[in-house]
C-alpha positions as a Markdown table, in Angstrom:
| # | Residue | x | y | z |
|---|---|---|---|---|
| 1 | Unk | 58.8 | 38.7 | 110.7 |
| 2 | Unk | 58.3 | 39.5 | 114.7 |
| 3 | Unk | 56.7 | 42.7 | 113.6 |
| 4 | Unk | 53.8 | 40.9 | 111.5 |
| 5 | Unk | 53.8 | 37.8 | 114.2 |
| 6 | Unk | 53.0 | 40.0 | 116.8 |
| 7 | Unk | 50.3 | 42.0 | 114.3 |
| 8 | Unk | 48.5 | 38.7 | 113.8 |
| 9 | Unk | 48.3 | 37.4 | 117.2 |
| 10 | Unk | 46.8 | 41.1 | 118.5 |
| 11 | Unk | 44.4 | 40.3 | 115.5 |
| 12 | Unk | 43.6 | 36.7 | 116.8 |
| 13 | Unk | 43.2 | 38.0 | 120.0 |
| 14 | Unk | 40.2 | 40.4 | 119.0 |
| 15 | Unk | 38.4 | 37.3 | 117.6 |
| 16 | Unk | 37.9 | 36.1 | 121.2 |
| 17 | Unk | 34.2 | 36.8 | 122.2 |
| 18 | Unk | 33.6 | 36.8 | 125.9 |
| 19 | Unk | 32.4 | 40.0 | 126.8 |
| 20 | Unk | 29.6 | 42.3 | 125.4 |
| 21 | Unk | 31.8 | 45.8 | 124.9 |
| 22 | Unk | 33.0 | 47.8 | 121.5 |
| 23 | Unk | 36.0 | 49.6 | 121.6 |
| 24 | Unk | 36.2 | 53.3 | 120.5 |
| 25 | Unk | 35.6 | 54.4 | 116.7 |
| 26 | Unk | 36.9 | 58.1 | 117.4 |
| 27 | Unk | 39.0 | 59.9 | 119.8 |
| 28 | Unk | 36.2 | 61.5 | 121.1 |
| 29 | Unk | 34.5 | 58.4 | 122.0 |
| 30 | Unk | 37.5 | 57.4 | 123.5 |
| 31 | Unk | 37.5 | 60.1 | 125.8 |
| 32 | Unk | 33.8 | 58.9 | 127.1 |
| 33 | Unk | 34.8 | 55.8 | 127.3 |
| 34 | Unk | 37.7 | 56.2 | 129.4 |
| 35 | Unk | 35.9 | 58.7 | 131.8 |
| 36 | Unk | 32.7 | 56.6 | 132.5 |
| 37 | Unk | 34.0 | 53.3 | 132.4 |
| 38 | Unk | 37.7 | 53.3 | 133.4 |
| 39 | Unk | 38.7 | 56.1 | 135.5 |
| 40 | Unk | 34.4 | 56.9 | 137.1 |
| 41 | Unk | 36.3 | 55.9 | 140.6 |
| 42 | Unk | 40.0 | 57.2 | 140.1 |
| 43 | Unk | 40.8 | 60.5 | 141.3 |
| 44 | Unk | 44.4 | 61.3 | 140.8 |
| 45 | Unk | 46.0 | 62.7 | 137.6 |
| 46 | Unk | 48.5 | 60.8 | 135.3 |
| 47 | Unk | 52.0 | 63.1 | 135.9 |
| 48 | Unk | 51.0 | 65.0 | 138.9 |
| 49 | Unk | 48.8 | 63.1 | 141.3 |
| 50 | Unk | 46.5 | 66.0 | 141.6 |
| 51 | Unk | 43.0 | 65.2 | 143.0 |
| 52 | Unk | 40.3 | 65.7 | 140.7 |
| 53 | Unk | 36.7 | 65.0 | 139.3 |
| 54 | Unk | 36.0 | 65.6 | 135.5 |
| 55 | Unk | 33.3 | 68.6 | 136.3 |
| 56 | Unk | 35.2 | 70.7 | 138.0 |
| 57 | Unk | 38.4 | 69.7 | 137.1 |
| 58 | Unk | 42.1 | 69.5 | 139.2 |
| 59 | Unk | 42.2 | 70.8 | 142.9 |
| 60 | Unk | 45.9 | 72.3 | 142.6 |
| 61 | Unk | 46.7 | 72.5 | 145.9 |
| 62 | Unk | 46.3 | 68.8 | 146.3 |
| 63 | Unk | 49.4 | 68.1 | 145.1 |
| 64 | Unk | 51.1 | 72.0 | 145.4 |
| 65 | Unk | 50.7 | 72.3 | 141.8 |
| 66 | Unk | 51.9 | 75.7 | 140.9 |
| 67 | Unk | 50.1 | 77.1 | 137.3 |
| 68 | Unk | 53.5 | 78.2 | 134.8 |
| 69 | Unk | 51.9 | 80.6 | 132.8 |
| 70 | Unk | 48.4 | 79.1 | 131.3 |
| 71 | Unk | 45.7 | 79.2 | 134.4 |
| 72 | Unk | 42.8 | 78.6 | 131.9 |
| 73 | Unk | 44.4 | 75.3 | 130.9 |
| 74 | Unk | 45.7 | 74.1 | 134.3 |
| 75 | Unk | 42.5 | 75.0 | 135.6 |
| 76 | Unk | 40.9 | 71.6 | 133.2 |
| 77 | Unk | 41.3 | 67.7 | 132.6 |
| 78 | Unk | 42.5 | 66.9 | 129.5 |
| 79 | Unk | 43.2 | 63.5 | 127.8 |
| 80 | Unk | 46.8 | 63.2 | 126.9 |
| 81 | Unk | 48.3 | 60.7 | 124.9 |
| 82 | Unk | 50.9 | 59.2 | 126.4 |
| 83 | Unk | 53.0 | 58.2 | 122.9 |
| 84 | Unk | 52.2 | 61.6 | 121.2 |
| 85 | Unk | 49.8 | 61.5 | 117.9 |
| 86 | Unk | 52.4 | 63.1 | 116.4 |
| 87 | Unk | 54.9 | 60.0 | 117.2 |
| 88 | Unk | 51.9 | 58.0 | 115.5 |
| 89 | Unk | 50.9 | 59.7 | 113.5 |
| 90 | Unk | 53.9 | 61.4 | 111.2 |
| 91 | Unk | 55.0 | 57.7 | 110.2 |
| 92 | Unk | 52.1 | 57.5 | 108.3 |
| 93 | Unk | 51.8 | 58.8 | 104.5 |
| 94 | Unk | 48.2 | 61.0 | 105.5 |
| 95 | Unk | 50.0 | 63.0 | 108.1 |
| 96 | Unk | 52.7 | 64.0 | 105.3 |
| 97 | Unk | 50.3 | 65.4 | 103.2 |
| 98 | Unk | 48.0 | 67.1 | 105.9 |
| 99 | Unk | 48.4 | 66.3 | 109.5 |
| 100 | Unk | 46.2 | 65.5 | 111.8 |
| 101 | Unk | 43.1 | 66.8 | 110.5 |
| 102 | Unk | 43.9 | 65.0 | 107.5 |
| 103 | Unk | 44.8 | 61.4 | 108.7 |
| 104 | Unk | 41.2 | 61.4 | 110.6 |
| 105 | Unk | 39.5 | 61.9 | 107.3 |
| 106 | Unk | 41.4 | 59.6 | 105.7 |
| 107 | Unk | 43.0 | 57.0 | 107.5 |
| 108 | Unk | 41.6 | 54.8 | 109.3 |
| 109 | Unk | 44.7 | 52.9 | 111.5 |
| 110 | Unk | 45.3 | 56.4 | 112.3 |
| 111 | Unk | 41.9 | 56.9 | 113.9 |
| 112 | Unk | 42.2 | 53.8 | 116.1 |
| 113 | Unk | 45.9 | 54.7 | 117.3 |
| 114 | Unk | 44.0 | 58.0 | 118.1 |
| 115 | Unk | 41.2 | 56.7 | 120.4 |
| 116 | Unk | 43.4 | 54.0 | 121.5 |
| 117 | Unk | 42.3 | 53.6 | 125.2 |
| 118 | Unk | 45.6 | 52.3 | 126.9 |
| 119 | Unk | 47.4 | 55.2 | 125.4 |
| 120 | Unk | 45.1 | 57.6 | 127.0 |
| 121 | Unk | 45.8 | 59.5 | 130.4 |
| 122 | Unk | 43.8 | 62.5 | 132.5 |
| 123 | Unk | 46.4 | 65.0 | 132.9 |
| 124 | Unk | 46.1 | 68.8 | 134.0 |
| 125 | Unk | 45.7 | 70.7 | 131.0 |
| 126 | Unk | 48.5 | 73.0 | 131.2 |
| 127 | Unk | 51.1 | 69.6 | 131.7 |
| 128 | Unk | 49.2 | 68.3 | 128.1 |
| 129 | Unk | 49.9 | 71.3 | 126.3 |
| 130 | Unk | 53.6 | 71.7 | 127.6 |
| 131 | Unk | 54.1 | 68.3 | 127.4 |
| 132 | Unk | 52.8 | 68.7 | 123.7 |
| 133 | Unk | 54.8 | 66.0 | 121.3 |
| 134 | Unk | 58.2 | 66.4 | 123.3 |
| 135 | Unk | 60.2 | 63.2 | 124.1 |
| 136 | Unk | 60.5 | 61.1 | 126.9 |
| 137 | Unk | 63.9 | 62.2 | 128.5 |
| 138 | Unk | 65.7 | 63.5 | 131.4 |
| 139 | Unk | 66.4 | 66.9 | 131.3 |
| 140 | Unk | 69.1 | 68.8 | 131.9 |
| 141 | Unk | 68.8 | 72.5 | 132.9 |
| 142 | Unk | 67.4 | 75.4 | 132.5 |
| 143 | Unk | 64.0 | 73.4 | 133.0 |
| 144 | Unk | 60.8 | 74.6 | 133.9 |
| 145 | Unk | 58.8 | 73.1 | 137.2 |
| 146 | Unk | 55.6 | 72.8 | 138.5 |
| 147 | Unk | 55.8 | 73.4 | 142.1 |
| 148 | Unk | 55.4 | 70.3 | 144.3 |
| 149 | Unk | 54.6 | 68.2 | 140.8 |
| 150 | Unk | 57.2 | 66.3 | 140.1 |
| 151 | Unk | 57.7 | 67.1 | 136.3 |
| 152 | Unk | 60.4 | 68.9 | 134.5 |
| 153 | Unk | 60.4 | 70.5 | 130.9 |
| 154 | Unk | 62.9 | 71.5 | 129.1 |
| 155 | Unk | 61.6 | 74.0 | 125.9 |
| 156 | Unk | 65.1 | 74.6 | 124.8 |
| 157 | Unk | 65.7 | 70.6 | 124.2 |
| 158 | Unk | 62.0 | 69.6 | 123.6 |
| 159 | Unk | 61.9 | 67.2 | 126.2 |
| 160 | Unk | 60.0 | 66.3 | 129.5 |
| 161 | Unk | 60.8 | 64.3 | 132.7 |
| 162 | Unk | 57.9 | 62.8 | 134.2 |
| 163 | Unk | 57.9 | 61.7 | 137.3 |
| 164 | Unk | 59.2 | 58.3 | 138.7 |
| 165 | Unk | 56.4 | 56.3 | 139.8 |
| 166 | Unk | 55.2 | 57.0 | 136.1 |
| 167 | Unk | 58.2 | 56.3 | 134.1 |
| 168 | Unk | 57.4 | 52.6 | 134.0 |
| 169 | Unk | 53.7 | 53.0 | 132.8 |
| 170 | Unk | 55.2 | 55.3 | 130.3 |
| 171 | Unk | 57.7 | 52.4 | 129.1 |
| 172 | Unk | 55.1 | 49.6 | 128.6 |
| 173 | Unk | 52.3 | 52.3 | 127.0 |
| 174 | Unk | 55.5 | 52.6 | 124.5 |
| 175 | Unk | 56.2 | 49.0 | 123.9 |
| 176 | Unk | 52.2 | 48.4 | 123.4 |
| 177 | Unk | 51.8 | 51.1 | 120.6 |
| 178 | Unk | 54.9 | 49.9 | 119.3 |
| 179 | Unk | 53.7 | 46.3 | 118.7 |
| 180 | Unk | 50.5 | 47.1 | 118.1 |
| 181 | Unk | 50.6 | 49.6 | 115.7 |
| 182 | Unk | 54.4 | 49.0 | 114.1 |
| 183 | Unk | 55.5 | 52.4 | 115.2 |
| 184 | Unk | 59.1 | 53.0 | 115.2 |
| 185 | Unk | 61.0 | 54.3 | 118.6 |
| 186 | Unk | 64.8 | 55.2 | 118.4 |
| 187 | Unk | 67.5 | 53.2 | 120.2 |
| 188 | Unk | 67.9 | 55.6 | 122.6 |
| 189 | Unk | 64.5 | 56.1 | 123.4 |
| 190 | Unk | 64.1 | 51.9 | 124.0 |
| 191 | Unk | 67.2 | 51.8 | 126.3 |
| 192 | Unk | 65.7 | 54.9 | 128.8 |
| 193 | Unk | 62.3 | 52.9 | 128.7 |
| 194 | Unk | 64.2 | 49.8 | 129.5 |
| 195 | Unk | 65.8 | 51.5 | 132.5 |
| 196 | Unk | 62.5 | 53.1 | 133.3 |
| 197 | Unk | 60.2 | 49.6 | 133.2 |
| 198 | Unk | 62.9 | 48.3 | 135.5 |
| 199 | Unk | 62.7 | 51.1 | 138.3 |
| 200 | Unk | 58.9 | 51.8 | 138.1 |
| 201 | Unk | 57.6 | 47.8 | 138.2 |
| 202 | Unk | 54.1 | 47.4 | 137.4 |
| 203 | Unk | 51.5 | 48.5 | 140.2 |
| 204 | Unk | 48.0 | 47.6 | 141.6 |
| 205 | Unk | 45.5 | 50.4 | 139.5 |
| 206 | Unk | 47.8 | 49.7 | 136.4 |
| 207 | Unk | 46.7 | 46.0 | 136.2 |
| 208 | Unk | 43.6 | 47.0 | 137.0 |
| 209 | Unk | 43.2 | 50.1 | 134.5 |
| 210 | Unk | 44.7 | 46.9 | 132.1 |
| 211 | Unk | 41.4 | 44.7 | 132.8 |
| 212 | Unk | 39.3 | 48.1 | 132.5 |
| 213 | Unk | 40.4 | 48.5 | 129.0 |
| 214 | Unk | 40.5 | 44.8 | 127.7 |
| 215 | Unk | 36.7 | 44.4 | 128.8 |
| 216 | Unk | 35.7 | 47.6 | 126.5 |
| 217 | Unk | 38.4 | 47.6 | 123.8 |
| 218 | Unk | 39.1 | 43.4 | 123.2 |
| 219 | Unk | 42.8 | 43.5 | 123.8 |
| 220 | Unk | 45.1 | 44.3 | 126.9 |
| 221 | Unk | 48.9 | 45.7 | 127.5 |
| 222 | Unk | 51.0 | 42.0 | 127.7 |
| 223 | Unk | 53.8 | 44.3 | 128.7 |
| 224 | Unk | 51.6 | 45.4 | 132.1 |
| 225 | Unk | 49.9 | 41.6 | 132.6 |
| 226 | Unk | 49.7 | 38.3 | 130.5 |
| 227 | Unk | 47.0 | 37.2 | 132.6 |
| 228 | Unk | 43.9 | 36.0 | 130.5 |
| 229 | Unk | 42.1 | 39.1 | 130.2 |
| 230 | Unk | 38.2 | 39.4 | 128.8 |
| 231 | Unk | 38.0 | 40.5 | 125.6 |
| 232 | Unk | 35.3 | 42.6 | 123.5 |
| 233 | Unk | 32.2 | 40.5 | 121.7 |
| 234 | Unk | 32.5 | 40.3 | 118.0 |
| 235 | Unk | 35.6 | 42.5 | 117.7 |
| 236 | Unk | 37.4 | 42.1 | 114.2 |
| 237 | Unk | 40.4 | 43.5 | 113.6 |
| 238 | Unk | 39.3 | 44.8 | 109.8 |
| 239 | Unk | 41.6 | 42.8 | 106.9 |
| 240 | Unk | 42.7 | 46.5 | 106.0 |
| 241 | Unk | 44.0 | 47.5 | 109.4 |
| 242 | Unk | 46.2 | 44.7 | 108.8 |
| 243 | Unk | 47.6 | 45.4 | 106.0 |
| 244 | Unk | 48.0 | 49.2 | 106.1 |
| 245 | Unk | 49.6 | 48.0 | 109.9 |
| 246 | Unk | 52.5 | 46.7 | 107.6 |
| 247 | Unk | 53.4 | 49.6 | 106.1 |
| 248 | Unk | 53.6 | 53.3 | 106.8 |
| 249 | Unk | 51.9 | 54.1 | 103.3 |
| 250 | Unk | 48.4 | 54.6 | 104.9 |
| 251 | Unk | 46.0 | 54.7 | 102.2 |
| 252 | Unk | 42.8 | 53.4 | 102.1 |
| 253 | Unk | 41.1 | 51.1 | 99.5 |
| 254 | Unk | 39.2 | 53.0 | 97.0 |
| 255 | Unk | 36.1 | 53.2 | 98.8 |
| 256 | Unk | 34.0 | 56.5 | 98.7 |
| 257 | Unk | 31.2 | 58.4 | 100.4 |
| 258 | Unk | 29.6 | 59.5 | 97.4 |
| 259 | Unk | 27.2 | 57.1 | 97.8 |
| 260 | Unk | 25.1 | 55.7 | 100.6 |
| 261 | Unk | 25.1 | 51.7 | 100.6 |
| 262 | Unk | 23.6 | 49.3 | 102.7 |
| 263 | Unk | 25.3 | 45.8 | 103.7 |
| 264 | Unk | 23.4 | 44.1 | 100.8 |
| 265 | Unk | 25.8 | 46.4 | 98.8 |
| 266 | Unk | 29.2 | 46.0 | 100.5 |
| 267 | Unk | 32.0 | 44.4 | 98.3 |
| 268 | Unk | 33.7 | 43.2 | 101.1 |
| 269 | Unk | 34.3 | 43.5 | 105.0 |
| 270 | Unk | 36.9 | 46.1 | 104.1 |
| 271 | Unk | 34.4 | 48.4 | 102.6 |
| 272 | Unk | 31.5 | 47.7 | 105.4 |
| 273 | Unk | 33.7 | 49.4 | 108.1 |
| 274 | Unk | 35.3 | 52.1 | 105.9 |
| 275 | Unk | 31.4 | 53.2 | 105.4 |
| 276 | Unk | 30.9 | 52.8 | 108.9 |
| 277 | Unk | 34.3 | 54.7 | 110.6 |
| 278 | Unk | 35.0 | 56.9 | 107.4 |
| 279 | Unk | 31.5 | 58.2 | 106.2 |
| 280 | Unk | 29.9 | 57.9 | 109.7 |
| 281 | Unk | 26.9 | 55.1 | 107.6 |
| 282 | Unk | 25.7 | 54.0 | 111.4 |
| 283 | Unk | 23.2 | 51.6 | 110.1 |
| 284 | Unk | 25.3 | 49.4 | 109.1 |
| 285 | Unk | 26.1 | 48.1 | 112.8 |
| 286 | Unk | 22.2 | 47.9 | 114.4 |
| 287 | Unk | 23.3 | 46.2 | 117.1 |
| 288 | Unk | 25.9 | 49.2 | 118.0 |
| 289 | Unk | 28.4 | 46.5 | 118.8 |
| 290 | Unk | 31.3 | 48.0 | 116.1 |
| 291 | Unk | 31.2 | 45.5 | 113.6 |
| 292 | Unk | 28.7 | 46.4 | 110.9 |
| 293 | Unk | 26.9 | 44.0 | 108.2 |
| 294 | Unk | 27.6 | 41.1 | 110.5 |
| 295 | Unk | 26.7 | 38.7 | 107.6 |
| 296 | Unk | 30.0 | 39.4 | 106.2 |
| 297 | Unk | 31.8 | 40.4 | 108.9 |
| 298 | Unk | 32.2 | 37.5 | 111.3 |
């Protein structure tokens, strides 16, 4: 009962209408997102601390980064999620019977924990693709370092050690997609991020980074601030998020693409934004505000 409590309040929470700001309907609008509008002045990445700028990428020897083995890849900014889309994603019935590839076609709770903005990070490339979906942990040895960077990885037990000033971030980033999206985390996974939260309080940029997002996205991290934070205009959590949030079944309604509908067509809500996120119908929201056929979607 928690669980579906704390489903309904997010949803309530997306009702509010204060600011004018959509959140992101793909990952790869996340990623715009997130560069132009939350980290435009922020120059450090996630694990490492290296300086950068999204053109030309990390300056290594900012931080005495030393490149493992892939220099292509360290040499770049990539977007890592902090909770892995495989920790999302495999507890849901679309990535059993296809994977990734397969959930963004057809499910759509999947494609918002995708382009979820507080779950996204700039790291160096080469850290996102070591990091990969390995657990939260701390390693023991034979581990593989970064130079000055203040990461370990351990291949042998699938797990990574971030650094301390980003353990806490990592905790509360947990607990959010956990509430949020009803994904499970093991007991020993919640006890480290307990210990973690504790030793790595919240700090200045992530309270900030916390407003950032809840201005473009309509919801913020209560784990990082319960402040009253702005939220997105007209954001609605769709009906079917809801209910696919309750269950790790994932399918959708029987909606299809087949044919091309306008909101004078729509069933319901439900179908109006499957049209609109699943078969990529971008007339039905003419306002670009994410919420298509208004009439019925209030």
């Amino acid at each position: 009962m928690m669980k579906v409590f704390a489903l309904l309040t997010a949803a309530i929470l997306c009702l509010a209408a204060t600011a004018e700001a959509s959140p992101p309907s793909s990952f790869s609008a996340a990623k715009r997102l997130a560069e132009q509008q939350i980290y435009h002045d922020q120059n450090a990445t996630f694990y490492c601390g290296c300086e950068f700028s999204f053109e030309e990428g990390p300056e290594l020897e900012s931080c005495g980064y030393q490149i493992r083995k892939q220099p292509a890849r360290a040499n770049r900014i990539e977007w890592e999620h902090v909770m892995p889309a495989y920790d999302f994603g495999r507890q849901r019935q679309c990535w059993q019977e296809g994977g990734r590839d397969n959930c963004r076609r057809t499910d759509l709770v999947f494609r918002m924990m995708e382009a979820d903005l507080h779950n996204l990070v700039p790291a160096i490339g080469e850290v996102n693709g070591d990091r990969s979906n390995m657990r939260f942990a701390m390693v023991n040895s034979p581990v593989h370092e970064y130079g000055a960077c203040d990461i370990a990885v351990s291949f042998d037990e699938r797990a990574f050690q971030p650094p301390p000033h980003r353990r806490g971030d990592i905790a509360r980033t947990y607990w959010y997609m956990r509430d949020t999206y009803g994904i499970e985390i093991s007991r020993q996974q919640q006890q480290l991020f307990t210990a973690w939260a504790n030793q790595d309080p919240v700090d200045d940029w992530e309270i900030e980074r916390n407003r950032r997002i809840a201005a473009i996205q309509g919801n913020g991290n209560t784990y990082v601030s319960n402040e009253d934070l702005p939220t997105a205009r007209g954001i609605v959590t769709p009906p079917l998020v809801l209910e696919n949030r309750s269950s790790t079944a994932g399918a959708l309604p029987s909606f299809s693409c087949d044919t091309r509908k306008t909101c004078g067509q729509m069933s319901s809500c439900n179908e109006s934004y499957f049209h609109l996120l699943q078969c990529g119908n971008g007339r039905l929201d003419g306002d670009n505000d994410g919420v298509p056929c208004e009439s019925i979607c209030r």
